[in-house]
N, C-alpha and C positions, 0 to 999 in steps of 0.2 A: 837515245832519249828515253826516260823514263818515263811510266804512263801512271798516272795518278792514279788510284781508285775512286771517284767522288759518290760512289754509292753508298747507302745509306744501310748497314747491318739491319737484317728484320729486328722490330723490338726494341728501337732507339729513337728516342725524337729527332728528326734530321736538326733543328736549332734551338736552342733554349726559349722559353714561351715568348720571352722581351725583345725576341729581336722579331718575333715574327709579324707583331703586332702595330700597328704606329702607334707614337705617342697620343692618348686620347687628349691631352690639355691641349696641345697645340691645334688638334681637329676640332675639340668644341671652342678655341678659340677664331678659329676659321669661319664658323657656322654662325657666331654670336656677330663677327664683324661684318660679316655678308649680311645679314638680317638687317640690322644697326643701317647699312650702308642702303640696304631698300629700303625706310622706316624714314631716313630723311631724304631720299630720293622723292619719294613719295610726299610727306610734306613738303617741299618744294614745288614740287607742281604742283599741289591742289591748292595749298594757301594763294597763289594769284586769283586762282579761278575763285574759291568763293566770297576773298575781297572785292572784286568785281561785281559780286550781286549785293553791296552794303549801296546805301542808299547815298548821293552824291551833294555836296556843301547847299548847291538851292535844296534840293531837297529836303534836306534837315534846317533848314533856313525857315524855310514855310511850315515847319511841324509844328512851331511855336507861334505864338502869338501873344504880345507885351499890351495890356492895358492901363494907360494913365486912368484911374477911378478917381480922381483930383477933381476933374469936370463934373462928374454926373450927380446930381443932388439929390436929398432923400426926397425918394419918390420917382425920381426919373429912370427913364428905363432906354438904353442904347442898343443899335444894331450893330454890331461889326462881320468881322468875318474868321475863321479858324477853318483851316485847311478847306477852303473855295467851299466852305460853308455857313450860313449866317448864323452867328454869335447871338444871343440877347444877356447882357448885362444891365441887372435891376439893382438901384438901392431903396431899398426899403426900408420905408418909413417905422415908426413903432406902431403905428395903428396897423397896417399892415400885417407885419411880425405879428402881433394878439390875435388879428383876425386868422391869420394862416396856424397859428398855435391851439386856438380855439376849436379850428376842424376836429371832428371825431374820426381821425383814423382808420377806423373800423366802416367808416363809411364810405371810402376812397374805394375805388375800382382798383388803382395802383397803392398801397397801401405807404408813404413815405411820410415822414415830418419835416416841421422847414430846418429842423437841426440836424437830419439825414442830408438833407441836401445843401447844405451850407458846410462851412468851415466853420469851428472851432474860435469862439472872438470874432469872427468876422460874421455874425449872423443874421445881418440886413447888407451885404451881397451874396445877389442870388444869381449865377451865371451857370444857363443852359443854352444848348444849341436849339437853333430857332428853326426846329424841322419835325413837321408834324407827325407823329408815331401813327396817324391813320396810311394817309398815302405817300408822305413828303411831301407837304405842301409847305410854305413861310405862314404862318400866324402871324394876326397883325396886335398891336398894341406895344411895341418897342421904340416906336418911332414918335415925332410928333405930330399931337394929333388924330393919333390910329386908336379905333376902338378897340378898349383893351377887355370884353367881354362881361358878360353877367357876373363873374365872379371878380373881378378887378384887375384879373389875369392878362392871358393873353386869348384871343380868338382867331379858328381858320372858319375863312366864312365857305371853302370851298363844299363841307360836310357837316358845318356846326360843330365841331370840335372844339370846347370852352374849358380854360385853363384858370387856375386860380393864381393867386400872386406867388406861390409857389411853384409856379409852372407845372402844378399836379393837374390832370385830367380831370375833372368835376362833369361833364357833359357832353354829349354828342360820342360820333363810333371810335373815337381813337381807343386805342388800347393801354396805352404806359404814359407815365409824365414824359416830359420833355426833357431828355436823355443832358445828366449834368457830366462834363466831359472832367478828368485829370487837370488839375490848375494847381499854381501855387502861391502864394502873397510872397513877392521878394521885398515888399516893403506895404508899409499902413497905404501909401497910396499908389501900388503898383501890384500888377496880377499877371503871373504867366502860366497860360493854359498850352496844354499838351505837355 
């Protein structure tokens, strides 16, 4: 039997550079599928989890709230409710409208116009939430009946806090009008707030 030599002469590459090496395409194709393969591994589990923290049909049920304005006549002033808190929707009269237009601005604590706080065309309804910016208390004057304060507004009798027909703060400690929430007229006589 013949015995091979498989040693390598000093001074000779034992293999050509191409055979030594693996092919690099096929290894960065290795690396890109692997990644790729953790990349939707990974969205797959976290999309259940943080659909899980969206908020559930009642819930988004209750975010809104649909007002028929059909009922309420110039001048009248309604209580409802938005998200388990009282609503005041006011329409307003033109005498009203003048007299809240008339305020000097510059004289307001909270400085707002009733076309700041109205919609666009719709500028005698005026719908804010019915929560007093001093402690949280309900203001009266939406209901019937309820004294609607020295300014024609609304009043919390609990601090004197006196609201004008623009639900702007005119007197007493509250600090800001009466917070107007996101609405929107899906028609002349329908409002959806939130």
């Amino acid at each position: 039997m013949a015995i091979v030599d498989t040693a390598v002469p000093p001074g000779e590459d034992p293999a050509p550079f191409h055979e030594q090496v693996d092919d690099p395409r096929r290894r960065d194709f290795i690396n890109i599928a692997a990644v790729a393969w953790i990349g939707v591994g990974g969205a797959v589990t976290v999309l259940p989890l943080l659909n899980q923290m969206n908020p559930s049909a009642d819930v988004l049920a209750q975010s809104t709230t649909e007002i028929d304005l059909s009922k309420i006549v110039p001048g009248q002033a309604i209580k409802t409710s938005f998200r388990k808190q009282p609503l005041f929707v006011r329409n307003l009269t033109p005498k009203e409208i003048a007299e809240a237009d008339a305020v000097d601005v510059k004289t307001l604590r909270d400085p707002q116009t009733l076309a700041q706080r109205t919609k666009e065309g719709h500028k005698n309804w005026l719908i804010t939430l019915g929560v007093c910016t001093h402690l949280g208390c309900v203001p009266l004057g939406a209901g019937e009946g309820e004294i609607k304060g020295p300014f024609g507004g609304y009043f919390c009798p609990c601090h004197g806090s006196a609201y004008d027909t623009a639900a702007r703060i005119r007197k007493g400690p509250a600090p800001t009008n009466l917070h107007v929430p996101d609405y929107t007229f899906s028609s002349d006589t329908t409002v959806v707030v939130g």
